[in-house]
C-alpha positions as CSV (number, residue, x, y, z in Angstrom):
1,X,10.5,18.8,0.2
2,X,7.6,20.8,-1.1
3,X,4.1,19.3,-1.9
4,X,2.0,20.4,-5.1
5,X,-2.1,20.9,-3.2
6,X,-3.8,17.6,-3.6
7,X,-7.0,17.7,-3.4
8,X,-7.1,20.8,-6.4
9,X,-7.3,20.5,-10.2
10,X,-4.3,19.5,-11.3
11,X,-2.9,19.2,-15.0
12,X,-4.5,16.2,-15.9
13,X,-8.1,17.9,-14.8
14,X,-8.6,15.8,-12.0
15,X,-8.8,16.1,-8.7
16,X,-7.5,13.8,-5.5
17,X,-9.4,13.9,-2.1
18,X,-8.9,12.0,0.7
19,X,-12.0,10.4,3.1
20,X,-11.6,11.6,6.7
21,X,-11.3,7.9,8.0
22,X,-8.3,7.7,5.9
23,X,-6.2,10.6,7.5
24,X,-7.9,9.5,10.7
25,X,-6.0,6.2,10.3
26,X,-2.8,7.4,9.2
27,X,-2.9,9.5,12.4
28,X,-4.1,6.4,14.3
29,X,-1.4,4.3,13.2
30,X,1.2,6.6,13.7
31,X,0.3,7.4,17.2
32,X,0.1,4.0,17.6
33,X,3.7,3.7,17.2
34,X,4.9,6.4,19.6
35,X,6.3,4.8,22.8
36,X,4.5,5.5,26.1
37,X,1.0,5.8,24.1
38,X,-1.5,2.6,25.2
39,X,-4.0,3.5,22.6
40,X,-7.0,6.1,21.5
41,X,-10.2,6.7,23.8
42,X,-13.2,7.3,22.4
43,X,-17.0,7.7,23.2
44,X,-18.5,4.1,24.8
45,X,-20.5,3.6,21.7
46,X,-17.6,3.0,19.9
47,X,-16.5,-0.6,21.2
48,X,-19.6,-2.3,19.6
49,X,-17.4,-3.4,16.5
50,X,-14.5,-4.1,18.2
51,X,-16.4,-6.5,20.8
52,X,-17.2,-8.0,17.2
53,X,-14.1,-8.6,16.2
54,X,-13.6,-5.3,14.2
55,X,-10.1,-3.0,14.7
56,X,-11.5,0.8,14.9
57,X,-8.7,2.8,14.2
58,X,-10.4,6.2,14.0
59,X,-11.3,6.0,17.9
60,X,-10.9,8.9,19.3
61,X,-9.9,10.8,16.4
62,X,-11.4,13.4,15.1
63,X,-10.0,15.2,11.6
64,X,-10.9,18.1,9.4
65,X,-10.1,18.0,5.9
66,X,-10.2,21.0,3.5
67,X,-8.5,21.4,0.0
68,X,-4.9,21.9,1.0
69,X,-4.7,21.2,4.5
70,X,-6.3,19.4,8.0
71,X,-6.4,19.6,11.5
72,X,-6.4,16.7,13.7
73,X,-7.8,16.2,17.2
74,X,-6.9,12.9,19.4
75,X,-7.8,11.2,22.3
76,X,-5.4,9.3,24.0
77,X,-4.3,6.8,27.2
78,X,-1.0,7.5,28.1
79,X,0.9,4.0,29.5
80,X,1.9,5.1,33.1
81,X,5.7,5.7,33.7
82,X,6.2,7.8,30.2
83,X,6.7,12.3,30.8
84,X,3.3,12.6,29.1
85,X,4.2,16.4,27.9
86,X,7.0,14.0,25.8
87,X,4.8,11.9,24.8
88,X,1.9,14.0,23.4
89,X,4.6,16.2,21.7
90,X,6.6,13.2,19.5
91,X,2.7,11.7,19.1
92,X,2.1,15.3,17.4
93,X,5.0,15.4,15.5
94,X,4.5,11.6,14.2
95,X,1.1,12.2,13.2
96,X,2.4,15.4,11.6
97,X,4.8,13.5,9.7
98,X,2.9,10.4,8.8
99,X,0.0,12.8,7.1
100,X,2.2,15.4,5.1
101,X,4.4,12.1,3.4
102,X,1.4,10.3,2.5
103,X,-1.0,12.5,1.4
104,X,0.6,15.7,1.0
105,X,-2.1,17.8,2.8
106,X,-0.8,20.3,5.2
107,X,-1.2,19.5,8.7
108,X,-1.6,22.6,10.7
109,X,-2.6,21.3,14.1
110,X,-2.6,17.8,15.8
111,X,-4.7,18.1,19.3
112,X,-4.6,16.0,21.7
113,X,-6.1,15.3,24.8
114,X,-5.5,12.7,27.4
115,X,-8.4,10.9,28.9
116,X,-6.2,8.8,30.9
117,X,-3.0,6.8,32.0
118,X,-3.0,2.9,32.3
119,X,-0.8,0.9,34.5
120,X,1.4,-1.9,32.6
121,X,-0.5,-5.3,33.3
122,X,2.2,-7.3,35.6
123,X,3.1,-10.3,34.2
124,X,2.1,-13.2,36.9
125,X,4.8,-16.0,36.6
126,X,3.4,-19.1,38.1
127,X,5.9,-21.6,39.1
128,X,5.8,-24.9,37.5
129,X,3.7,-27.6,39.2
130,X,6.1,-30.1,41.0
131,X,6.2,-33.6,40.4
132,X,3.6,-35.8,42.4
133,X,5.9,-38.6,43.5
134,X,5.0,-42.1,42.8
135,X,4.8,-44.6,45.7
136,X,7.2,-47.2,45.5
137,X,5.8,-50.4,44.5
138,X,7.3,-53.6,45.4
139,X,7.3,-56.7,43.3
């Protein structure tokens, strides 16, 4: 499938061009999806909105947006367990994909570096408390 450029004058005389924080999202979002990725890392400056209750999905991305085509840089934590050469290379291809469908720009890198790897939190199954037994009363 072939994409007409975007973001130039098309026949109408107009013109499309898309925010960085929206490509950053798309990419956010679809290497959100990837399994084995735990989430983006970015600078500690950035968890100030989401201690307020605020989603930042463009932590730890960085994009660059010209006319016809971007380049996208990521952070990542990789979940511990997971081939993280695999990983990083479907998280490229998904953010590859996920950008060229929606916006038709031309992704001609995806970047990504791993800050770290995460264990999976262990589930701690508490047993059940047992039944205090009631005296027996007499009547």
């Amino acid at each position: 499938m072939e994409y007409k450029p975007v973001n130039n004058a098309n026949e109408t005389g107009g013109k499309v061009v898309f925010a960085e924080d929206v490509v950053a999202t798309i990419a956010s979002l679809a290497a959100s999806e990837v399994e084995g990725v735990y989430g983006m890392s970015g600078s500690t400056f950035e968890g100030l909105g989401e201690k307020l209750g605020k989603k930042n999905y463009t932590k730890g991305i960085k994009v660059e947006v010209g006319t016809v085509e971007c380049a996208v840089d990521m952070t990542l934590i990789v979940k511990y367990g997971y081939r993280i050469q695999e990983v990083c290379q479907n998280v490229q291809q998904a953010v590859k994909n996920a950008i060229e469908n929606m916006t038709g720009l031309n992704v001609v890198e995806v970047n990504i570096s791993v800050n770290s790897v995460v264990f999976a939190e262990e589930k701690k199954v508490e047993e059940a408390p047992k039944p205090v037994e009631q005296p027996n009363r007499v009547k």
